[in-house]
C-alpha positions in Angstrom: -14.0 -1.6 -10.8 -12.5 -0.3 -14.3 -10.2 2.9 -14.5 -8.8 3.9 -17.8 -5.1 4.8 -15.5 -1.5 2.9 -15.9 0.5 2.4 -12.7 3.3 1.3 -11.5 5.2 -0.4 -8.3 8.4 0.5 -7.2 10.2 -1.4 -4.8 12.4 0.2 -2.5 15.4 -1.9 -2.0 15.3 -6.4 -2.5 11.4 -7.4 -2.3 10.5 -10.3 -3.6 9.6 -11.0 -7.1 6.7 -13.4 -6.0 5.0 -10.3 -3.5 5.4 -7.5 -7.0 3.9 -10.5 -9.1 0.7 -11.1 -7.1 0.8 -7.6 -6.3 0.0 -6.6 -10.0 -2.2 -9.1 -10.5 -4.4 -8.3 -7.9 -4.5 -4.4 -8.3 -5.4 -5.6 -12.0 -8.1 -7.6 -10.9 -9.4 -5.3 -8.5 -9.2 -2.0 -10.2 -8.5 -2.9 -13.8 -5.6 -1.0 -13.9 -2.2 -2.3 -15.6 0.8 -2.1 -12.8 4.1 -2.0 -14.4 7.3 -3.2 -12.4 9.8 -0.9 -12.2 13.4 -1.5 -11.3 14.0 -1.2 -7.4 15.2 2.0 -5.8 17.6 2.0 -3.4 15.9 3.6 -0.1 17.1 7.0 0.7 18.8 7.3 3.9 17.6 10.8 4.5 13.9 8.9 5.4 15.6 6.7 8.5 14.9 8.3 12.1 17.7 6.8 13.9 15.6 7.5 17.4 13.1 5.6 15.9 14.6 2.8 14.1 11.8 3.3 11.3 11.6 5.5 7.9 9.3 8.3 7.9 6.4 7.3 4.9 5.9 11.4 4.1 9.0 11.3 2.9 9.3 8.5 1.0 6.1 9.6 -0.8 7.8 13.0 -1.7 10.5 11.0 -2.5 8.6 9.3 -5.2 6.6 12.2 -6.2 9.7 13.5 -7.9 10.8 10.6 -9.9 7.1 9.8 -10.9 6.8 9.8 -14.5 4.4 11.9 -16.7 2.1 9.4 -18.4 2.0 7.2 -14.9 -1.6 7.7 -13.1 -0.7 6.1 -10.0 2.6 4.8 -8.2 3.2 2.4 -4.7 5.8 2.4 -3.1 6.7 -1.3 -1.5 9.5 -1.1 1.2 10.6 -4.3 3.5 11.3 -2.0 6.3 9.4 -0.6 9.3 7.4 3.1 8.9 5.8 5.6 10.8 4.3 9.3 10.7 5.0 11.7 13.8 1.7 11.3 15.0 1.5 7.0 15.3 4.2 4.5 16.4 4.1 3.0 13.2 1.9 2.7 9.4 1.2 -0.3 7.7 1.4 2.3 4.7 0.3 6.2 3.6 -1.2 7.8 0.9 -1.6 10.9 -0.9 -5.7 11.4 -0.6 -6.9 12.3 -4.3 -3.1 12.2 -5.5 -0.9 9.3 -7.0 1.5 8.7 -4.7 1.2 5.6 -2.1 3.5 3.7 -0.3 3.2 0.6 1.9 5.3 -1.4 4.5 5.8 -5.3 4.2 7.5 -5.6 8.0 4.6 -5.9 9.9 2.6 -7.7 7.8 5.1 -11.4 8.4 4.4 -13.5 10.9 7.5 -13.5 11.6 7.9 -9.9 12.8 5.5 -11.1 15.9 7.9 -14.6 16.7 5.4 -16.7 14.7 6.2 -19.3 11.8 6.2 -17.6 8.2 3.0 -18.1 6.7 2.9 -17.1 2.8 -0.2 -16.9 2.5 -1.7 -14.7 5.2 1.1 -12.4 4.2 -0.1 -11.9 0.4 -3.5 -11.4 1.8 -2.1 -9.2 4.1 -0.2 -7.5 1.4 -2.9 -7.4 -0.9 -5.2 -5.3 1.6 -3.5 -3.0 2.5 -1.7 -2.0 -1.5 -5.5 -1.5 -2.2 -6.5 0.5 0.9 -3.7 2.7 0.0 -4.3 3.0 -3.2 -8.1 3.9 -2.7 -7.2 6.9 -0.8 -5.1 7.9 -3.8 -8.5 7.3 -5.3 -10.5 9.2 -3.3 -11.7 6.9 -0.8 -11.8 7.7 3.1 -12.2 5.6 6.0 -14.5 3.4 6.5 -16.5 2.5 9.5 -17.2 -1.6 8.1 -14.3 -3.6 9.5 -15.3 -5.8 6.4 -14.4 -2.9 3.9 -10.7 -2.5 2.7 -10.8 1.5 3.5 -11.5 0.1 7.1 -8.5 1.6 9.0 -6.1 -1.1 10.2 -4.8 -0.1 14.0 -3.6 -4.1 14.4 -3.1 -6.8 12.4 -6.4 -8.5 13.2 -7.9 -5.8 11.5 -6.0 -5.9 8.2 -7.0 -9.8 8.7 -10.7 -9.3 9.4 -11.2 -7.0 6.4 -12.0 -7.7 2.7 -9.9 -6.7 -0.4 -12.8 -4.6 -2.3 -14.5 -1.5 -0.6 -18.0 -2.1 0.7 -20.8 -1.0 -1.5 -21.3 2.2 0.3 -17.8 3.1 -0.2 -18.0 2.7 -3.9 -21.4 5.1 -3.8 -19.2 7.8 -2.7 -17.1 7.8 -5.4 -17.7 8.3 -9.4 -16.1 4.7 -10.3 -18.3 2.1 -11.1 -17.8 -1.6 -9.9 
């Protein structure tokens, strides 16, 4: 798919340069839309829920809603740290439906987080997935009920695993964007 938009990613605190790099490239190749890198924030302290042990993803989107610049189309949000809304125990990531704003969590997308070996690969997948399911509610897309489908909403891991990267052909008939 092709937008005529410019976006950016914005790390909250150290993520890897590798994870931003394919990052871009993929939401390039996927929605045609140059990401620029910005310089990492540092991630406000005020989003921590001590009970919890997890940042609250409202509010980092609120938080990013007023430092997003004027001639930026759409911004995500990439923090290395474990989030959550009231409602859930934790998100892989939230968006602002038909806004700009998105945000996603790397944590729970490592091997590692579950007591298995690293695996690179599976995680940039992983990553990957869930940037553009984000980002597609930012772009209008809802929820959708093919577990193949990236808008397919990811309650475990297996599901971010089972799904595509590209929303399923009746997703993209929903919405005025052509493929």
């Amino acid at each position: 798919m092709k937008l005529e938009s410019k976006g950016q990613v914005i790390p909250f605190g150290d993520i890897e340069k590798d994870v931003l790099m394919i990052l871009r490239k993929e939401l390039y190749n996927i929605f045609g839309i140059e990401f620029k890198i910005s310089p990492p924030l540092s991630i406000p302290e005020s989003a921590y829920n001590s009970r919890r042990q997890q940042y609250h993803s409202s509010y980092l989107i609120r938080y990013l809603k007023k430092l997003s610049g004027k001639n930026i189309d759409l911004t995500l949000g990439v923090i290395d740290k474990d989030l959550y809304v009231p409602q859930l125990n934790f998100v892989f990531g939230e968006a602002e439906l038909n806004g700009n704003i998105a945000v996603i969590s790397l944590i729970r997308l490592k091997q590692e987080f579950y007591g298995f070996p690293e695996n690179k690969n599976i995680f940039y997948q992983r990553t990957v997935k869930e940037a553009v399911h984000e980002l597609g509610h930012v772009l209008g897309f809802h929820h959708c009920t093919n577990p193949k489908c990236v808008m397919f909403f990811s309650n475990s891991l297996s599901d971010t695993d089972r799904k595509g990267k590209y929303p399923c052909n009746s997703c993209l008939k929903k919405i005025s964007i052509t493929k």
